[in-house]
SENU-427688 format. One line per field, with one value per residue (C-alpha): x, z, y; residue in three letters. Coordinates in nm, 4 decimals, always signed. Last residue first. Layout:
// residues N
xx = (X; ...)
zz = (Z; ...)
yy = (Y; ...)
kolgu = (ALA; ...)
This chain:
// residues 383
xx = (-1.1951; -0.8756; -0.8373; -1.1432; -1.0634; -0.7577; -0.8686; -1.1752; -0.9070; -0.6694; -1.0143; -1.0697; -0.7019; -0.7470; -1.0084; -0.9108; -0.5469; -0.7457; -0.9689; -0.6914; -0.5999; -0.4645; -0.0695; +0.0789; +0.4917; +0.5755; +0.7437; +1.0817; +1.2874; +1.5252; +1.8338; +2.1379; +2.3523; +2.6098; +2.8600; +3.2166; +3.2755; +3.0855; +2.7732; +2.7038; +2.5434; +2.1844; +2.1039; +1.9044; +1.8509; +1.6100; +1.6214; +1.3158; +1.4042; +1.3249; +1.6187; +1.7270; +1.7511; +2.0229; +1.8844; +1.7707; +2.1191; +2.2537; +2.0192; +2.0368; +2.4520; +2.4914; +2.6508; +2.9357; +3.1510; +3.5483; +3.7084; +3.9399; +3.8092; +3.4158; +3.4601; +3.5514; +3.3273; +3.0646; +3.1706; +3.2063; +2.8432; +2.7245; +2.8735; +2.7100; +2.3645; +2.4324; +2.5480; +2.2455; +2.0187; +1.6770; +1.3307; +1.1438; +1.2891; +1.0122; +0.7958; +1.0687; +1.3630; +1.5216; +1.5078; +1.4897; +1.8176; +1.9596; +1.7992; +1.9988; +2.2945; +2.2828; +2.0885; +2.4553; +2.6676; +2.4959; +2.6046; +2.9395; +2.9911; +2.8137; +3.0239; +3.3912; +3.2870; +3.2418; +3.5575; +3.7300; +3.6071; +3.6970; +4.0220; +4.2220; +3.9862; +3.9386; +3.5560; +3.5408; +3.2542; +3.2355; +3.2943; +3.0176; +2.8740; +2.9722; +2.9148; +2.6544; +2.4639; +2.4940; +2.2857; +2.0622; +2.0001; +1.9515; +1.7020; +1.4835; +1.4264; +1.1070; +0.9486; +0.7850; +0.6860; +0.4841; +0.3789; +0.2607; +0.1112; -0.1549; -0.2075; -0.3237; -0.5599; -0.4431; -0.6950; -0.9865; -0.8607; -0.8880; -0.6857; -0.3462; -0.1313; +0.0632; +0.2031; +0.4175; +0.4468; +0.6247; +0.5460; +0.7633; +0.6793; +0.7917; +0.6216; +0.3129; +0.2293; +0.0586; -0.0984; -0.1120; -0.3387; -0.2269; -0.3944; -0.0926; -0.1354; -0.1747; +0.0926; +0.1201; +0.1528; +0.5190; +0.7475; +0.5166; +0.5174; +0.1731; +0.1369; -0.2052; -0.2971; -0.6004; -0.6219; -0.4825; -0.4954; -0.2759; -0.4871; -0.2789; -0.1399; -0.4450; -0.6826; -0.3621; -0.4004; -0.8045; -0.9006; -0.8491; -0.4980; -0.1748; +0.1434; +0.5093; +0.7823; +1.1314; +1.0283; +1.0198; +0.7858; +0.7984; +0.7130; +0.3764; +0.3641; +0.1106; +0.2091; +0.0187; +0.2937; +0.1216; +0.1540; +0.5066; +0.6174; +0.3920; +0.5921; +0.9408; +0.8202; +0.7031; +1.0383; +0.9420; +1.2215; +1.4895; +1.2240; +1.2552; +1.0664; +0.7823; +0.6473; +0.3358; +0.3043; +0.0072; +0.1952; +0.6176; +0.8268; +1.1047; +1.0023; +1.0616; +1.4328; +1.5773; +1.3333; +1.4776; +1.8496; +1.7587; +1.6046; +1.8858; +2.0952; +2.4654; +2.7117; +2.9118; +2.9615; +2.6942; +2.4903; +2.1343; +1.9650; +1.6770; +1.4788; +1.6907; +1.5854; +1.4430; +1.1795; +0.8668; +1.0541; +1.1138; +1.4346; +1.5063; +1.8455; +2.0386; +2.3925; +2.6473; +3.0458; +3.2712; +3.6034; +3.7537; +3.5908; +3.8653; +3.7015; +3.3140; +3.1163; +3.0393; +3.3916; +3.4275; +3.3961; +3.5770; +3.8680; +3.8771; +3.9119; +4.1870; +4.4077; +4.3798; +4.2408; +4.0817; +3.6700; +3.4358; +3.0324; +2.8140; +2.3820; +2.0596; +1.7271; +1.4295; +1.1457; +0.8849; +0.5532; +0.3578; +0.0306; -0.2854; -0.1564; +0.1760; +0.2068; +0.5469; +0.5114; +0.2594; +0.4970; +0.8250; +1.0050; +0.7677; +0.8032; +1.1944; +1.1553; +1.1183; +1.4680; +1.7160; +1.7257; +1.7378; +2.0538; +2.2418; +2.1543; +2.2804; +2.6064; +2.6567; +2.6120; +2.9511; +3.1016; +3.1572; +3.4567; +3.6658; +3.6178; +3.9477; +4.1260; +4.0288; +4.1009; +4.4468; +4.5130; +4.3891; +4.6718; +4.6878; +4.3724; +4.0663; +4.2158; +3.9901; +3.7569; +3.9103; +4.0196; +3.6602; +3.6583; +4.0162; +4.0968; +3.7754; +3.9325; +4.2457; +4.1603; +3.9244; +4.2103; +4.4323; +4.1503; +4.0849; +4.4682; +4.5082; +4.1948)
zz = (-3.6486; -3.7886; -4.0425; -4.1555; -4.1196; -4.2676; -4.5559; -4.5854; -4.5717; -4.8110; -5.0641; -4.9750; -5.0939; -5.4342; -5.5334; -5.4334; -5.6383; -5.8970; -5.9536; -5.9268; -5.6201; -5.6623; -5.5995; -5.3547; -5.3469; -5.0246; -4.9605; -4.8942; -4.6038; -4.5135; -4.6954; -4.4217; -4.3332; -4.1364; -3.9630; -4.0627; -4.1341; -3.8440; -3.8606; -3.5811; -3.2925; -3.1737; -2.8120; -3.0067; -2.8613; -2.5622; -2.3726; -2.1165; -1.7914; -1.6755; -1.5956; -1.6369; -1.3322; -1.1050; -0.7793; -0.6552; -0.7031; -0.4799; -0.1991; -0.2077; -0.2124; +0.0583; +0.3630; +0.0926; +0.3131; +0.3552; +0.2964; +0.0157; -0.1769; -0.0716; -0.1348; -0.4868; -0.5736; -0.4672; -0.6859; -0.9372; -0.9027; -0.9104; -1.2007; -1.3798; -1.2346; -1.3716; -1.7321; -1.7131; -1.6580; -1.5594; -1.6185; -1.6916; -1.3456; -1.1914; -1.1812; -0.9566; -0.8598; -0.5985; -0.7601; -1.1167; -1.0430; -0.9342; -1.3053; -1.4660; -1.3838; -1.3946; -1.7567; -1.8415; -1.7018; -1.8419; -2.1968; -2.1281; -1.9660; -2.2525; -2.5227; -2.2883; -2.2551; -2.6595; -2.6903; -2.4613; -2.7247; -3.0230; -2.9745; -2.9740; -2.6433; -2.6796; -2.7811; -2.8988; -2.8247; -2.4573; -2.3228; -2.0583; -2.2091; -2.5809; -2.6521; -2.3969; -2.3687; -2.7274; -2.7830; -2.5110; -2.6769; -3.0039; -2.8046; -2.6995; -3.0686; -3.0608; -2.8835; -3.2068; -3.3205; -2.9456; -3.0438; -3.3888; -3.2911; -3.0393; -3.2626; -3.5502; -3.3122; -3.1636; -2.9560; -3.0904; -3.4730; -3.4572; -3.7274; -3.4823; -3.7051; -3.7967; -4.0835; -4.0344; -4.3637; -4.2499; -4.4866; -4.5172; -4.4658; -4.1411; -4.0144; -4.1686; -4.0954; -4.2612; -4.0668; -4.3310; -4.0634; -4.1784; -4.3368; -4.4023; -4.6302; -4.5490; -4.7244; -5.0839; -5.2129; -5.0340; -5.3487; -5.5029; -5.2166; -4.9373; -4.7216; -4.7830; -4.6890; -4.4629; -4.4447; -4.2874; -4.2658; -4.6117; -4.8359; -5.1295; -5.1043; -4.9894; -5.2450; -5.5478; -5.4031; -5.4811; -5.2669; -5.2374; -5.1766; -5.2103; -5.0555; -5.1798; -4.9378; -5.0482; -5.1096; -4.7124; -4.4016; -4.0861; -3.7820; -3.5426; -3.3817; -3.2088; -3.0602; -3.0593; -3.1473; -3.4829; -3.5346; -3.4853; -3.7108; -3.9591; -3.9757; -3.9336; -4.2906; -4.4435; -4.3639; -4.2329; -3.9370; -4.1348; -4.1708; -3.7888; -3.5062; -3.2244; -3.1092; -2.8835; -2.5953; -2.3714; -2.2922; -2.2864; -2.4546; -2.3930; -2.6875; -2.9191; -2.8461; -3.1316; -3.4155; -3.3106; -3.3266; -3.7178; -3.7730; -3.6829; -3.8875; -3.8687; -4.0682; -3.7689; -3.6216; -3.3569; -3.0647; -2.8819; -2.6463; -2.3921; -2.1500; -2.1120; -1.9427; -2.1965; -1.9589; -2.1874; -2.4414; -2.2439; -2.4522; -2.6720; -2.7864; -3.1104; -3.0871; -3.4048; -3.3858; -3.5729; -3.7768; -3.8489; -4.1969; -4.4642; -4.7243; -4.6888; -4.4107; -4.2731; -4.1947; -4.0723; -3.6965; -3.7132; -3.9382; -3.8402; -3.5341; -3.5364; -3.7825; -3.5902; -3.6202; -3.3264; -3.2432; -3.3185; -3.2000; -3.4239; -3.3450; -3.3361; -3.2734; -3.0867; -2.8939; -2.5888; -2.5065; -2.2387; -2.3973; -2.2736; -2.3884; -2.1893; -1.9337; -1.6403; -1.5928; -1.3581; -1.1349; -1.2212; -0.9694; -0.9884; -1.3678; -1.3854; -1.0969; -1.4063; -1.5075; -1.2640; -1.3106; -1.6944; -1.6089; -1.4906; -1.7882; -1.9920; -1.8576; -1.8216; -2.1756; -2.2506; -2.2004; -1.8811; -1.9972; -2.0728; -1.7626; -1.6337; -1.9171; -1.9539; -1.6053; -1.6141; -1.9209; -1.6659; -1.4546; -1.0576; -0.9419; -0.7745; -0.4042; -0.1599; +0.0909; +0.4267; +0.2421; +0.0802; -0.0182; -0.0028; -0.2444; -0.4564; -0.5349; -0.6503; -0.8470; -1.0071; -1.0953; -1.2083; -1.4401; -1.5794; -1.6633; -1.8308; -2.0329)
yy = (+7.6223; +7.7484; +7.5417; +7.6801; +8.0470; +7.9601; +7.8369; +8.1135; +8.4080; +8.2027; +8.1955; +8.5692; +8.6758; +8.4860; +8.6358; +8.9660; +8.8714; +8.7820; +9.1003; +9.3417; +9.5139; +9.8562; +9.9384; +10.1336; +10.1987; +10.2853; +10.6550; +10.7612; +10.6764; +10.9622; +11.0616; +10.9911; +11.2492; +11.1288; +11.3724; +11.3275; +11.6909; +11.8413; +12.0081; +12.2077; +12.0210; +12.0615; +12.2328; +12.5146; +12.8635; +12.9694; +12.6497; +12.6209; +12.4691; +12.1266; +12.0002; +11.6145; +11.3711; +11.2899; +11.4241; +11.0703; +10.9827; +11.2814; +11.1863; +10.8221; +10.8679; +11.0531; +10.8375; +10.7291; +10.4619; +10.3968; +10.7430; +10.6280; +10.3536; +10.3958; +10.7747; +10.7120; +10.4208; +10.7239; +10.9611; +10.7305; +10.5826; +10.9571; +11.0960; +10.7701; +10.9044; +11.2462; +11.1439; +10.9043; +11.1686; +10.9833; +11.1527; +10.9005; +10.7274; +10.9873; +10.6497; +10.4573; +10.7269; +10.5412; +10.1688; +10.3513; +10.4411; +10.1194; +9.9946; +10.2571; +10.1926; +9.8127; +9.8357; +10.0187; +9.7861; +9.5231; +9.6602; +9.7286; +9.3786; +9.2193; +9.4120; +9.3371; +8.9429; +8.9583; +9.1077; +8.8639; +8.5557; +8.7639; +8.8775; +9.2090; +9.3339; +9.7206; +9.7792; +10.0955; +10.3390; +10.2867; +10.6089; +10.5712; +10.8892; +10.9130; +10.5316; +10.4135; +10.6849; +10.7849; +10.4909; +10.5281; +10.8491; +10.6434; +10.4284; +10.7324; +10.8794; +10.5754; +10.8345; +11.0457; +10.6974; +10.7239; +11.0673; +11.0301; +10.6763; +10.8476; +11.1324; +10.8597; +10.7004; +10.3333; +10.1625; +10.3751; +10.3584; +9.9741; +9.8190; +9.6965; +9.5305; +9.8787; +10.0313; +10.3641; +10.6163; +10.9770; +11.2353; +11.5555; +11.9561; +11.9471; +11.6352; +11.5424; +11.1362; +10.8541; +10.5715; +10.2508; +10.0251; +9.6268; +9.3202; +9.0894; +8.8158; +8.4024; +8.2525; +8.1100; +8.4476; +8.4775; +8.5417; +8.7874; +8.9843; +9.0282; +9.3142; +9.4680; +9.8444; +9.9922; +10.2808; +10.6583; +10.9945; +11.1441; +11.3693; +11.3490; +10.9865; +10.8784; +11.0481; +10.9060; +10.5025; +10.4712; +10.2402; +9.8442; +9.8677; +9.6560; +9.7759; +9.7407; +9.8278; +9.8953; +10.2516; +10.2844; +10.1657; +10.2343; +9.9758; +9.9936; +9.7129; +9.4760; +9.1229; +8.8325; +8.5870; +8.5229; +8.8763; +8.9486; +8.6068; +8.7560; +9.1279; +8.9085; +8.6780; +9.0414; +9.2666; +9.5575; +9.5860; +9.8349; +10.0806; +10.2256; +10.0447; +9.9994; +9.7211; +9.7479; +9.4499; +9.3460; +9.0973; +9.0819; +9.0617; +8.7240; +8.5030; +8.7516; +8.8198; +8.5894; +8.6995; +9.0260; +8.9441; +8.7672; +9.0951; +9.3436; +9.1409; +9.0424; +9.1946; +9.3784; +9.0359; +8.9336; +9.0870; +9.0317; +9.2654; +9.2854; +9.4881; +9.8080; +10.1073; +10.3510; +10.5109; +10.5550; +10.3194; +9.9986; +9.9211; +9.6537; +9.5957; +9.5050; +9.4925; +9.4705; +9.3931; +9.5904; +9.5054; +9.9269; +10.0393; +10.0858; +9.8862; +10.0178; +9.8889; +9.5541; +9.4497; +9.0902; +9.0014; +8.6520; +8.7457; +9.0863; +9.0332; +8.7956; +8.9817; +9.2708; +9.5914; +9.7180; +9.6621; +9.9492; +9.8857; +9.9377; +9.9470; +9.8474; +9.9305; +9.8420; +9.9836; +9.9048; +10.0043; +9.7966; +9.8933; +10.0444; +10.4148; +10.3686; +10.1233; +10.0702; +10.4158; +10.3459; +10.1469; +10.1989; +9.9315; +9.6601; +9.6181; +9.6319; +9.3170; +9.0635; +9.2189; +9.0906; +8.7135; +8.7628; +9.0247; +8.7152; +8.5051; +8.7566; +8.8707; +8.4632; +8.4573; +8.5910; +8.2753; +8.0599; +7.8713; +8.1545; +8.3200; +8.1745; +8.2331; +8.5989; +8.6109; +8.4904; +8.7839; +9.0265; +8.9555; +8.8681; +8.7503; +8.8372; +8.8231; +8.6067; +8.8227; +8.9572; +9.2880; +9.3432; +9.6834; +9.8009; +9.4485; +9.5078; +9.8459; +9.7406; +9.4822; +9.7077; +9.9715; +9.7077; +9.5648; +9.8472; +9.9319; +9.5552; +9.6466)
kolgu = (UNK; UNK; UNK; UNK; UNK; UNK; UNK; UNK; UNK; UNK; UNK; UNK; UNK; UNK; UNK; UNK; UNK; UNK; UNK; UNK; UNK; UNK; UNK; UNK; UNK; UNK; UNK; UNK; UNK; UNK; UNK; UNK; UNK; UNK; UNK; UNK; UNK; UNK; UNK; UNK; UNK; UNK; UNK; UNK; UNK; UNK; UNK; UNK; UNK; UNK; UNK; UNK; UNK; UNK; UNK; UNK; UNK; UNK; UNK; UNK; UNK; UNK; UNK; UNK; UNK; UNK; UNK; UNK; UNK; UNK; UNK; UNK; UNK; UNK; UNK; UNK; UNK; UNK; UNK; UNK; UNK; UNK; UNK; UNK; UNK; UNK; UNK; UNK; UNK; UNK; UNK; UNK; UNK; UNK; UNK; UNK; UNK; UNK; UNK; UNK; UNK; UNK; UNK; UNK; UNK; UNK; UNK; UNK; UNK; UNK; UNK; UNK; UNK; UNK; UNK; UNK; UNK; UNK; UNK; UNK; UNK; UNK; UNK; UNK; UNK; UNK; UNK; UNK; UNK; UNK; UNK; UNK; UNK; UNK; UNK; UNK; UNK; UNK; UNK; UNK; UNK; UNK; UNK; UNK; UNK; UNK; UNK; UNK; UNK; UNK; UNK; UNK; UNK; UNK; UNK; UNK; UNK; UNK; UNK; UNK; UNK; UNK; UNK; UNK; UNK; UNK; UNK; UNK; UNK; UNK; UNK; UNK; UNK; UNK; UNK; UNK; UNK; UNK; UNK; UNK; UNK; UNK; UNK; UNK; UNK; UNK; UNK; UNK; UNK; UNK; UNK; UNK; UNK; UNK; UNK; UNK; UNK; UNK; UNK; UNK; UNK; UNK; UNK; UNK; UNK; UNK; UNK; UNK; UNK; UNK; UNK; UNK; UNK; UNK; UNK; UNK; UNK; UNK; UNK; UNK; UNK; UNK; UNK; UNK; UNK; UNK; UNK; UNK; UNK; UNK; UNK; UNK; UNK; UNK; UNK; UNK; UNK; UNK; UNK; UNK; UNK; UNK; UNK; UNK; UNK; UNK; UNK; UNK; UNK; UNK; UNK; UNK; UNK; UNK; UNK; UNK; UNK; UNK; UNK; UNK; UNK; UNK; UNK; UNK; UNK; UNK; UNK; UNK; UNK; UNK; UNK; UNK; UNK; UNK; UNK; UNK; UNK; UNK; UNK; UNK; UNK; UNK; UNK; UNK; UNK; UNK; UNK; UNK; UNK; UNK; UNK; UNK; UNK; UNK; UNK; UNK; UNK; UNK; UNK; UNK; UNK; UNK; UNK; UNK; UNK; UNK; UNK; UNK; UNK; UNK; UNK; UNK; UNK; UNK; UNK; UNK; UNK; UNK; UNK; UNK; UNK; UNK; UNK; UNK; UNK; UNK; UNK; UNK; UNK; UNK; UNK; UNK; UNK; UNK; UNK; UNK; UNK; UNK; UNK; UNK; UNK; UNK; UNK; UNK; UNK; UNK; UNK; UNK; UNK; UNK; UNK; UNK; UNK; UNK; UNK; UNK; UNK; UNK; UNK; UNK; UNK; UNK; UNK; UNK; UNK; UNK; UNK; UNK; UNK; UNK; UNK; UNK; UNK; UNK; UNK; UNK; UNK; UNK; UNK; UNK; UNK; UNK; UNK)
């Protein structure tokens, strides 16, 4: 960190010579910044995203929806006493402290929307319910198993927002069918959410969409129950996008080389996460300013070439009279690949076992009975 902020220092000095110095030390900026927090990385990107909209233009809607996706994420912190101490170890015993981010990403162009982090045991879901109040309308969720809780599912559709989340073995669904036709023939139907511990609340009537993908089933539930607004090819290939928030992922971690966070505290760690973070919506929000609806295609490796190159020539030369030109040429090939572009399996590689299938149980008589008199409550309530 000390070398980082050297270099900057540095280059804000050749940049701006008539401008006041930045200070001295990095430690004198930690203390200096101290007061402001790390939510100033937030509240300044908050001013910057409503304009994410006007810049992508038609790519701004997918299928009638704004489409957007979320995930999280570790982030590696060092091991000090400190750290681990406030950031706790969520992993097995000899796991390095780790703090969690959950972000949001506009999925047909994956440029950041939102994000939330915490210690490395915090939950996805808690960052979620946090972020909800900044979607926005018309708005289609989409998500991996770990989001399919019941009270987050409700929360989701009381705020008038449609998803389409996966569903494991953790999941129990009530049906009205015959449960063995569906699992056999796949297509889709309509499913009840509703646990024992949450009968006194109003169930969930959700779409069961059911998937063939290489010989496997892939089980996604969804609010929205009209086949028209949301066919089952239609969710296959936006579930199918979903894959673009673990490449922003990697972005961030192989790409910008931010896989460890190197601050030994908390407080500058935190400044460190957000200034990673923003740095990458920054990137790729200046290149959906020259690319705007071709920002789909968007190689961040490129684009980040370019911002060096051109912090480069700024430093030494004094101005970068290409850098439009070569940043509106930053965007993945289009040729076809003749052999595979996956990794060989390395010894540390995760493989995780994939979610299996909900369990699916018939309706019995009371629990119709009692569905339809919650239906009429609320109804009446309800006006």
């Amino acid at each position: 960190m000390t070398e980082r902020f050297r270099e900057a220092g540095e280059f804000l000095r050749a940049s701006f010579p008539c401008r006041r110095r930045s200070g001295k030390s990095y430690q004198g900026l930690t203390q200096a910044t101290r007061r402001l927090g790390p939510n100033v990385f937030h509240r300044f990107w908050e001013c910057l995203r409503p304009t994410i909209p006007k810049r992508i233009g038609q790519a701004w809607t997918w299928f009638g929806w704004v489409v957007m996706a979320v995930d999280g994420s570790r982030i590696d912190a060092p091991r000090t006493r400190r750290n681990e101490k406030a950031l706790r170890r969520a992993g097995r015993d000899k796991t390095h402290p780790q703090w969690w981010i959950t972000w949001i990403t506009h999925l047909p162009t994956n440029l950041i929307w939102d994000w939330r982090k915490g210690p490395g045991n915090s939950a996805e879901r808690v960052h979620l319910r946090q972020m909800i109040g900044s979607l926005p309308k018309p708005l289609l969720l989409v998500a991996d198993a770990g989001f399919g809780g019941f009270d987050l599912l409700s929360k989701l559709a009381r705020a008038k927002i449609d998803f389409l989340i996966r569903c494991g073995a953790n999941t129990t669904l009530l049906v009205e069918g015959a449960c063995q036709r569906m699992m056999r023939e796949g297509g889709q139907q309509y499913v009840y959410l509703w646990p024992k511990h949450r009968r006194r609340k109003k169930p969930l009537r959700l779409r069961l969409i059911v998937l063939k993908r290489r010989g496997k089933r892939v089980y996604l539930l969804t609010n929205v129950l009209e086949s028209t607004r949301l066919s089952r090819p239609m969710a296959s290939k936006i579930y199918a996008a979903r894959w673009g928030v673990e490449t922003e992922y990697r972005a961030l971690k192989q790409t910008m080389g931010r896989r460890k966070v190197l601050a030994k505290t908390p407080g500058p760690g935190a400044m460190e996460l957000a200034g990673n973070i923003l740095a990458l919506a920054m990137l790729m929000l200046q290149a959906a300013i020259v690319l705007a609806e071709r920002i789909t295609r968007l190689s961040v490796a490129l684009a980040l070439k370019v911002i060096r190159q051109a912090i480069e020539c700024v430093r030494w030369i004094g101005r970068c009279r290409q850098f439009w030109a070569y940043l509106r040429a930053a965007v993945r090939d289009e040729y076809r690949r003749h052999s595979s572009k996956r990794a060989r399996d390395w010894p540390h590689k995760k493989k995780d076992a994939p979610p299996g299938s909900p369990q699916l149980r018939r309706l019995n008589r009371q629990e119709k009975a009692q569905i339809e008199r919650l239906w009429s409550d609320y109804a009446t309530l309800s006006g």
